[in-house]
N, C-alpha and C positions, 0 to 999 in steps of 0.2 A: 662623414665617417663611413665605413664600409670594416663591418664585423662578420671576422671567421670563427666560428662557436665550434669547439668539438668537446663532446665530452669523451671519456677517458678510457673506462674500463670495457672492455670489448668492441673497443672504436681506435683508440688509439695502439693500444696493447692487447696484446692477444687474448688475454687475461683479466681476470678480475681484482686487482690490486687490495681490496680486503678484506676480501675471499683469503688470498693468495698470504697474506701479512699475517691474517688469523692462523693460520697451519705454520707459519714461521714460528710464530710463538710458542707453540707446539714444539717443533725443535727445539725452539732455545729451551724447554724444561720450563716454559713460566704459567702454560696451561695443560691441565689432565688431557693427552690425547681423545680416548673413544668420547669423554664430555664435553669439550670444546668441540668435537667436530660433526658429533649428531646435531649441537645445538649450531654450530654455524651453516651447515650443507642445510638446514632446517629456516635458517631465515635466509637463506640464499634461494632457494627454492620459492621463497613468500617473496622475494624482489623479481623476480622473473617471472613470478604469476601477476605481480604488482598489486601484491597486499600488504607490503610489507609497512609495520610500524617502525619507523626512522628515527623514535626517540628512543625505543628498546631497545633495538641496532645496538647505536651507540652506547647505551648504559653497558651491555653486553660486553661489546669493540674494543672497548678503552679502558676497559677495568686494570688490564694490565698494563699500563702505563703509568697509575698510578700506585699502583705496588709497588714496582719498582723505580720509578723518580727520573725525571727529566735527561740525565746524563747516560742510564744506562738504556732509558731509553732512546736517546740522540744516536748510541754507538749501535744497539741491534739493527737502526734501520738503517744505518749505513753501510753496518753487513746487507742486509737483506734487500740494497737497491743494488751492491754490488752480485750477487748472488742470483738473484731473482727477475728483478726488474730490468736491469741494461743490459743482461742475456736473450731477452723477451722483445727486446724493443726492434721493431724491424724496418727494415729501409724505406719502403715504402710509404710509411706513417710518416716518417720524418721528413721525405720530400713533399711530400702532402703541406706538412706543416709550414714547410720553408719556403714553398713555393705562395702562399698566402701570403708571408709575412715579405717575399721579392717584390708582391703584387703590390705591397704597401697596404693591408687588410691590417688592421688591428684585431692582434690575436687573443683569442681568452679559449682557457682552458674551466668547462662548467661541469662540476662532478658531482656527485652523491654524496662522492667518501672525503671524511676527510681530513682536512689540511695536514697533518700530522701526517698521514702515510703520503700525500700527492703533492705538498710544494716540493720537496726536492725529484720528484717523479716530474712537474712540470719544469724546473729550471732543466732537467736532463733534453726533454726535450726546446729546451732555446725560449720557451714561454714565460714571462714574468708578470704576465695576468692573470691569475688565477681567482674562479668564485668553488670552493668547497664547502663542505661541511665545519663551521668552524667551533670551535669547544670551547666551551666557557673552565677557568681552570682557575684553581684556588693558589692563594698567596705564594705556594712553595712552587706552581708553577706544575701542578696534574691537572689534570684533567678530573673534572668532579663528576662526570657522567653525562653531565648538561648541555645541550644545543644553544649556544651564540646567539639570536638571532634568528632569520628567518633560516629554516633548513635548506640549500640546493638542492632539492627533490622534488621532482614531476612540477606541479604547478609554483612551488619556489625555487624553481632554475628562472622562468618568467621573470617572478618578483626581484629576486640576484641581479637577473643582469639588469632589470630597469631602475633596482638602486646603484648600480656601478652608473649607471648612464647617468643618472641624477644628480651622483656626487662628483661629474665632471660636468653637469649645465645641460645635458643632454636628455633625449626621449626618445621613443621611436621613432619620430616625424624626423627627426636629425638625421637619421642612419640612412645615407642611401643604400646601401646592398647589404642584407644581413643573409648568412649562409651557416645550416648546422648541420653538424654529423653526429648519428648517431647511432647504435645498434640496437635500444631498448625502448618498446614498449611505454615504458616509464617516464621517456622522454617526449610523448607524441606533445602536450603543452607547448613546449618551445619548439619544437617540430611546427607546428601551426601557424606560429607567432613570425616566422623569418621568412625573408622574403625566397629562401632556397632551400626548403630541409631538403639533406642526402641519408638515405637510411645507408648507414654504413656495417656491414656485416650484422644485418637485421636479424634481429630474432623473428622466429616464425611467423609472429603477431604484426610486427611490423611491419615487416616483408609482404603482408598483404593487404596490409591498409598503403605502402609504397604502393602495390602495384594498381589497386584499384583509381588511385588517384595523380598517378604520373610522374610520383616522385622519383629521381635520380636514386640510385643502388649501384653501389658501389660497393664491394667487396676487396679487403685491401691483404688479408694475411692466405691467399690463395696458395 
């Protein structure tokens, strides 16, 4: 097997997809502007420093989806992929993508965020492997605040993809070619782990642990 790994939000997209979902909300009227958005620019800032607590995140993230119930939540985001997301998406990401997937690379999409804002973000982009953040969600089908499972963050993107490998028989010893993209910091674990990380529109941090150590850079929303 031969894995092309990208993660998502400022790799794939220009954007940070729940960053970008949170101020959506905001529009729709379902969060106080100036309190949602001190409080999100505020753990967005702790993810890019890479302090961020990933269970609070979410406690945070999802609260409104369980306000308001699975269906009106199904419809804002499909405003908001139309709106937001497939305006954002650029050519370049996508041949990136497709051209892995002509190579015959098995593709996974491995994020922070999640599943709720990024499966229908990853089928836009032609991907149907996806490892995200996934929610643990009570009987009516909200979201209870809770993490799944292990989180896909920093050192559990690792852990993610070596239970995908495991639940198909597989390990790393099996993968001949593993390759990841990625813009963050947060990412450097699985950066390590493959046999090709490409810092892909690197944050500063990255960009210079890239360059000290001869990793491929690659800047794709030029």
């Amino acid at each position: 097997m031969k894995l092309a790994l990208f993660d998502l939000d400022h790799t794939l997209l220009p954007l940070d997809s729940d960053y970008a979902w949170g101020q959506f909300t905001v529009r729709l009227g379902w969060r106080d502007a100036e309190t949602h958005t001190r409080a999100n620019d505020a753990f967005y800032e702790q993810y890019k420093a890479g302090t961020l607590d990933i269970h609070e995140y979410i406690r945070f993230s999802v609260a409104p989806l369980a306000e308001h119930g699975p269906q009106k939540a199904d419809a804002a985001h499909r405003r908001f992929m139309d709106e937001v997301i497939l305006p954002a998406m650029q050519p370049r990401a996508m041949e990136l993508v497709r051209a892995h997937q002509a190579a015959g690379d098995q593709v996974l999409i491995v994020t922070a965020t999640n599943e709720f804002i990024t499966r229908p973000i990853a089928h836009a982009f032609g991907v149907d492997e996806l490892i995200a953040i996934d929610l643990e969600r009570d009987g009516q089908g909200n979201p209870t605040g809770a993490i799944r499972g292990t989180p896909s963050f920093r050192e559990g993107k690792v852990a993610r993809v070596e239970q995908w490998l495991s639940e198909r028989g597989l390990d790393w010893s099996r993968v001949e070619r593993s390759t990841f993209y990625s813009d963050s910091i947060n990412d450097l674990p699985l950066l390590e782990k493959v046999h090709e990380p490409v810092a892909t529109n690197p944050d500063e941090r990255l960009r210079s642990i890239a360059d000290g150590r001869g990793w491929r850079i690659l800047n794709l929303f030029e």
